[in-house]
N, C-alpha and C positions, 0 to 999 in steps of 0.2 A: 449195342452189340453189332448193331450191320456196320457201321462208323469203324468200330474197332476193329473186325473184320476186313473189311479195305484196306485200313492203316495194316495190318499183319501183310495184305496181299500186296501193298505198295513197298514193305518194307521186304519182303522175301525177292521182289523185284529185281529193287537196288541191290540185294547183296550177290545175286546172280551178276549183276553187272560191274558188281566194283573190283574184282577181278581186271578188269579191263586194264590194256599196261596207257601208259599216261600218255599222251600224242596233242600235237598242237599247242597251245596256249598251255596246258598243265604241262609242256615240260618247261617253260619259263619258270611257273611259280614251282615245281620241282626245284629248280637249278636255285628259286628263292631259298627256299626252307632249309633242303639238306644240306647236315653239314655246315652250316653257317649262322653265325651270332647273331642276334636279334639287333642290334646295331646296327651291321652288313645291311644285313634285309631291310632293314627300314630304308637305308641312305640309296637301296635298288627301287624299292616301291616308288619314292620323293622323285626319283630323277628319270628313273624311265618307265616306269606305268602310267595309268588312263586312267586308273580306279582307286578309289578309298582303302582303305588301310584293314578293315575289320574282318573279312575270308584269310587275308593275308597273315593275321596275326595268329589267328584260331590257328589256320591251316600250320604255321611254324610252331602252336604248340604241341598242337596233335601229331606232328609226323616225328618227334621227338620219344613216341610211344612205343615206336616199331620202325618197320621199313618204310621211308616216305613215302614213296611211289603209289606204297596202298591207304598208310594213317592219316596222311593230308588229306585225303578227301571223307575224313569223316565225320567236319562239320558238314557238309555238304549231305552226307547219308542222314543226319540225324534232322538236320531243316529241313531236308525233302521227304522225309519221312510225316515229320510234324507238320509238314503241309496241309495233308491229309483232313484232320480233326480242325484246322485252320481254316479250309476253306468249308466243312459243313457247319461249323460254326457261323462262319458269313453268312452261308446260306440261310440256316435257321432263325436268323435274328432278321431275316430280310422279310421272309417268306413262312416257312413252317419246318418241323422236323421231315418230315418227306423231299422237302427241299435240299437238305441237309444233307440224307442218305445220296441222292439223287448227285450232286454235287461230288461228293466226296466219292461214289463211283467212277465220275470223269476225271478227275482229279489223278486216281491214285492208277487208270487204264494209261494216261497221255503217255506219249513215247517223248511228245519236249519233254515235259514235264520230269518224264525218269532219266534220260538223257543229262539234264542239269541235277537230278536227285545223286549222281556220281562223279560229279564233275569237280575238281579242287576249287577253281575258282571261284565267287562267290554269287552268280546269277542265282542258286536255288536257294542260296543263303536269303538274299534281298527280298526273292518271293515271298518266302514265310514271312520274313517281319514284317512285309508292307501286308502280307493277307491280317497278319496276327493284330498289326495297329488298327487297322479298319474295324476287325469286332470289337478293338477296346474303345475305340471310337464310338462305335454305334449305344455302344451300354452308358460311355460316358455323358455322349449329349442327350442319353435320355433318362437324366436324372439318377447316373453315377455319380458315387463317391468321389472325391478328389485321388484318393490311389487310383482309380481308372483312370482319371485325367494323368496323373503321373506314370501310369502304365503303357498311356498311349504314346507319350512323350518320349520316354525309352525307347520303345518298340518303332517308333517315327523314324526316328534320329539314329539306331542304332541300322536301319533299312537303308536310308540315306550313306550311310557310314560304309556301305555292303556296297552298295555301285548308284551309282551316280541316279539311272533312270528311273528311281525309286522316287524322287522328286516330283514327279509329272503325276504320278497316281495321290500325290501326301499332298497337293496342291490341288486337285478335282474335291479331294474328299474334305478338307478346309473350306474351299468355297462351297459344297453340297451344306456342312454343318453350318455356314455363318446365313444361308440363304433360308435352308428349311429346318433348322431349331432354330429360332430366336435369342431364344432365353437362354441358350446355351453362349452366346457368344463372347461374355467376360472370360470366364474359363479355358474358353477356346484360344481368346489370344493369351493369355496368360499360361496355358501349355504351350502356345504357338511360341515364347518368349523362351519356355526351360529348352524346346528344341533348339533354339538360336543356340541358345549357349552349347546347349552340349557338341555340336558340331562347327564353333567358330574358333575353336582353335586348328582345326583341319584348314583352315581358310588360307595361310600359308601355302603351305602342300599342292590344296589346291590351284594355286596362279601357276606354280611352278607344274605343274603336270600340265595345264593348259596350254601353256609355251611350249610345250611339245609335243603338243596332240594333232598338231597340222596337218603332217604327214600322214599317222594313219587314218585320220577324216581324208584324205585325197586317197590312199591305196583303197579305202571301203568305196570313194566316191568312184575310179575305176574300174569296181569288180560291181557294185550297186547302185548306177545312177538314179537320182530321182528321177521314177516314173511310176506310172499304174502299174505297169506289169510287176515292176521291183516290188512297189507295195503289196501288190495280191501274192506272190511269192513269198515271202516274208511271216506276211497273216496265216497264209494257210498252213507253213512250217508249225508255226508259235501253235497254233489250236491242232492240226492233226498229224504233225508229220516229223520229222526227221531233222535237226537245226542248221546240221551241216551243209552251207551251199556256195555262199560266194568263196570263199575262203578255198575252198576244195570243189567247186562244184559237181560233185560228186553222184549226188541222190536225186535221181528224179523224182517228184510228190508222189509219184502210182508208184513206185518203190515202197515207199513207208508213209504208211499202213499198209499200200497195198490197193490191190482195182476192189478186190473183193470189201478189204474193212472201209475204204473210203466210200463206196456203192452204202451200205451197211449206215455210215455217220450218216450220210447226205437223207437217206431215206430216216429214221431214226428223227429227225433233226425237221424234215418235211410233214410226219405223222403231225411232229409237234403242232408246228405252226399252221397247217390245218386244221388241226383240231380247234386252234388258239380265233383262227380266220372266221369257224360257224359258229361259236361261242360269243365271237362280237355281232355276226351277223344276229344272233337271234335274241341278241340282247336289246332291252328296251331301250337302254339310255345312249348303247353305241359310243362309248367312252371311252377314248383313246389313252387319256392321262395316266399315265402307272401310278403308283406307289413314291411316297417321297425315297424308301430304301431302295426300288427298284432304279430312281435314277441315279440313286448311289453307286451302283452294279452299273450302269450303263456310263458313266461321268467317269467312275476308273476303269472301266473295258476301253475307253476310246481316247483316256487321256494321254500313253504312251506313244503309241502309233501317232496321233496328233504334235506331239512334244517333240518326235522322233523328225518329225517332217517340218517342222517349224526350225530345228535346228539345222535341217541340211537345207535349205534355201539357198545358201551362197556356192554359187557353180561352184561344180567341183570337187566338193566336201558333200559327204552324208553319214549317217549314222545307221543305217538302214541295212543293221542285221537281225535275223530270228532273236537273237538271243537277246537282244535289248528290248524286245518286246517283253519279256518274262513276269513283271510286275506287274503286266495286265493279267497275265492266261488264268490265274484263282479268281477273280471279279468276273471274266466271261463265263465262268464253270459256273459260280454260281447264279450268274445270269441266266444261262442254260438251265438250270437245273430250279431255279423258280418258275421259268416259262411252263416246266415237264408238268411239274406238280401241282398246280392246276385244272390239270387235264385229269378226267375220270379213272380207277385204276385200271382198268385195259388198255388204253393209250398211256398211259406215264409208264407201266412195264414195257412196252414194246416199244417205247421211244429210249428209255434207259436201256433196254438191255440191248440195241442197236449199237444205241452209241458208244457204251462202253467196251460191248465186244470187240466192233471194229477197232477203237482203242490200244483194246487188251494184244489184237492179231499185231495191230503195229509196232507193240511192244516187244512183243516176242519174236517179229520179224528185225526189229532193232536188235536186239540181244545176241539171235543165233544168225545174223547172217552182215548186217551194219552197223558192228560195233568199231569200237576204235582198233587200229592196224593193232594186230597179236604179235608185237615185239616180244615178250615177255614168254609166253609160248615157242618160240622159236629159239630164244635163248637158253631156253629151257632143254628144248631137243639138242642142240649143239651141244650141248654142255652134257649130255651123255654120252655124245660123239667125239669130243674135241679131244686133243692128246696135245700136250708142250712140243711144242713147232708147229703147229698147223696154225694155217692165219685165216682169217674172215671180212669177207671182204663185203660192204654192205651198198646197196642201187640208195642216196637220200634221197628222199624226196623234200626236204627241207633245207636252203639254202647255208644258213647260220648257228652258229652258235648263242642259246642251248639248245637249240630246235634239231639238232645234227644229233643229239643224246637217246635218242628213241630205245637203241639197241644197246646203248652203251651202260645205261646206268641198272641192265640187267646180268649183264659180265661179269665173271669176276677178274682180280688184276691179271692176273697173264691173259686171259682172252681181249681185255681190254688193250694190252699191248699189242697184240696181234691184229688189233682189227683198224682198218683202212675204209675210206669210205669212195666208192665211185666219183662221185663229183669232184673229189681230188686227184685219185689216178687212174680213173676210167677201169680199163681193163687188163691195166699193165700188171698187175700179181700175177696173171697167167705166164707172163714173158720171163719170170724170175725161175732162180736156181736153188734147188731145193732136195735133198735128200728122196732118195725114192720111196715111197708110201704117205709120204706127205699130203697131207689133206686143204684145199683149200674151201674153207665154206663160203655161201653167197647166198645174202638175203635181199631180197629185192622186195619193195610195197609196187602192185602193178598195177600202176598210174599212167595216164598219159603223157604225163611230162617227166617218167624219169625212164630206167633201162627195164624194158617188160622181166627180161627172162636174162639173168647175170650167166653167163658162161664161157667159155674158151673162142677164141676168134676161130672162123674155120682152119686157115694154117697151124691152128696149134690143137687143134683137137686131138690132132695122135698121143700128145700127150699126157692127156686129161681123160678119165674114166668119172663117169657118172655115176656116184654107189648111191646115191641116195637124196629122194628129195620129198618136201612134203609141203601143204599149202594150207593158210588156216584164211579162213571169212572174216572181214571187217571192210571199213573205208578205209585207204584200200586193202583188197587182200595183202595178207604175204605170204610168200615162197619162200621157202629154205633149202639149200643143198648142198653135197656134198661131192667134190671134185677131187679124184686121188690119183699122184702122179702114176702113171706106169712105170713098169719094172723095166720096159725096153727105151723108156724117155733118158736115161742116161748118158 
């Protein structure tokens, strides 16, 4: 019941947030799906992505349901959702039901975690199935049925199939099974054999994505070189904070969660391991060695991040963003959450409900104040406003096409005809000739690299009256307003 609970509190989350209009990488796979044959898309995925085919596929069936912008991301809602009962399963099978609870508490508070739970691309996707293999794993090396071996196989491969970085956790928890089950090891490569297969015809696909992944391993290696700092950055995003950083470096970490929810994990988190500190102290045997499952939990907490750095070794190239970490953050949860529950029940409450509150605050400071820029919002306003002739004039904040779509794929056709973007003629609409009452609008995201606040140059403000503006919270905010000729600008 507490289980299901959560899962309801992580799923009423997500549907708060999937509102959110699509920005960054989701307007790529936007530009994928909508509107366009499954053919198309395929020959887009093959030649210019990074990643595996399987978000890709879902997402173009789903957005086929409705409006893409919102049905593509509902494989994403429903993995991230299923997260949830994923990772207290992990837990439970490691540790106890308490463990379970405990887990799936941090799980369904994380702001990554719900961040990629709306997200089209397939990061939340990968999570589930690499959490989901692991339990089938754990049931199978310990004297499961061959349907669990085959369950785990699916579940392996079709995580693999989700993003790449799934690999580095499906390869800790192989060598945990071949080292501490024995007996299990025929089985093991003999699933290890149905995964080959079922992912060796992607094998193609992937040389060809490989040959073109150069460039953005050097734009990441730019924005996150390998170092300590880049790493701790990175880690603390992935476990308490907010994903968005090099890419937009936007969020400082006491942003999200927060000084207060992060004070709140830290202490939460400190109870624990204190608690965990006089418990060996007064133990007789003073036994360090965990649990064979517990190094289970620790071998995929650390095998990303290690994977992640092993791969950017070569100047200049890294991989070293939050969201590649994703495949670990369910094996740290329930690593977390088996340390808690061992602890007496006055310490494992006050360390759970620390941590997940803080969690929960970051969440919710995610949601209503550092979500993704309110295009869609905005287009919404206009579009109560707008009248045939008035044109829109938008500040991008993103260089290229489809990434220049933010505002557009919220328009309808005339607005979309009307609408011009800053980066291509600055602030020359103002300079044009236009019937008088004429309205020009101007959305701006208020960033440091584009135009803060779009309006009339000072020599032309005589002409320009400012009826109306309004500004909605996300990375970045936006502004919206409305600019209307004067009756004496004739």
């Amino acid at each position: 019941m507490a289980v299901a609970g959560l899962t309801a509190l992580a799923f009423a989350l997500r549907l708060v947030g999937l509102r959110d209009s699509p920005a960054g990488d989701e307007l790529i796979f936007h530009w994928y799906v909508d509107h366009r044959s499954f053919g198309s898309m395929w020959d887009l995925i093959v030649n210019h992505e990074k990643t595996p085919p399987l978000g890709f596929i879902l997402g173009w069936l789903t957005a086929h349901l409705g409006e893409a912008a919102t049905w593509m991301r509902l494989p994403s809602l429903i993995a991230g959702t299923a997260t949830i009962p994923a990772v207290a399963l992990l837990a439970r099978r490691c540790a106890s039901p308490a463990a379970g609870v405990i887990a799936a508490a941090l799980a369904a508070t994380s702001p990554f975690l719900l961040f990629y739970g709306i997200e089209s691309r397939a990061y939340g996707l990968a999570a589930c199935l690499s959490c989901v293999a692991l339990v089938l794993l754990l049931t199978a090396s310990n004297g499961g049925s061959r349907w669990h071996w085959a369950g785990w196989a699916l579940a392996a491969a079709s995580s693999v199939l989700s993003h790449y970085t799934a690999v580095f956790v499906l390869i800790a928890s192989v060598i945990w099974v071949f080292l501490a089950r024995a007996e299990s090891r025929r089985r093991l490569l003999a699933a290890c054999a149905g995964i080959a297969l079922m992912v060796a015809w992607w094998i193609p696909a992937f040389v060809t994505q490989w040959g073109h992944s150069g460039s953005e391993a050097r734009r990441i290696g730019n924005l996150a070189p390998l170092a300590i700092s880049t790493l701790s950055n990175i880690t603390t995003r992935a476990l308490v904070g907010h994903p968005l950083w090099s890419s937009l470096q936007t969020t400082p970490t006491k942003a999200v969660p927060g000084t207060l929810a992060l004070v709140m994990i830290i202490a939460g988190l400190a109870i624990a391991l204190a608690a965990a500190l006089f418990d060996w102290s007064r133990s007789q045997s003073r036994s360090l060695r965990p649990r064979a499952e517990t190094m289970l939990l620790i071998a995929c907490s650390l095998a990303t991040p290690v994977g992640l750095v092993m791969l950017s070794l070569e100047p200049g190239k890294t991989l070293l963003l939050p969201r590649n970490l994703i495949c670990s953050v369910p094996p740290v949860a329930a690593l977390v959450a088996v340390m808690i529950a061992r602890r007496k029940l006055p310490l494992l409450l006050t360390s759970t409900l620390l941590m997940a509150g803080g969690l929960l605050i970051g969440s919710i400071r995610e949601l209503t104040d550092y979500g993704r820029p309110d295009m869609r919002s905005a287009a919404q306003a206009i579009n109560q406003r707008w009248r045939p002739g008035d044109q829109i004039l938008e500040a991008i904040y993103f260089n290229e096409p489809p990434l220049d779509q933010d505002l557009l794929i919220h328009l309808s056709d005339q607005q979309r005809a009307s609408l011009e973007l800053s980066s291509k003629v600055a602030l020359r609409p103002f300079d044009g000739k236009y019937p008088v009452g004429t309205s020009l609008f101007t959305v701006a995201p208020i960033y440091g690299y584009t135009i803060k606040a779009l309006g009339p140059q000072p020599q032309q403000s005589g002409r320009w009256e400012l009826v109306w503006q309004q500004r909605w919270p996300g990375l970045p905010p936006v502004v919206a307003a409305e600019w209307r000729l004067r009756a004496q600008a004739r």
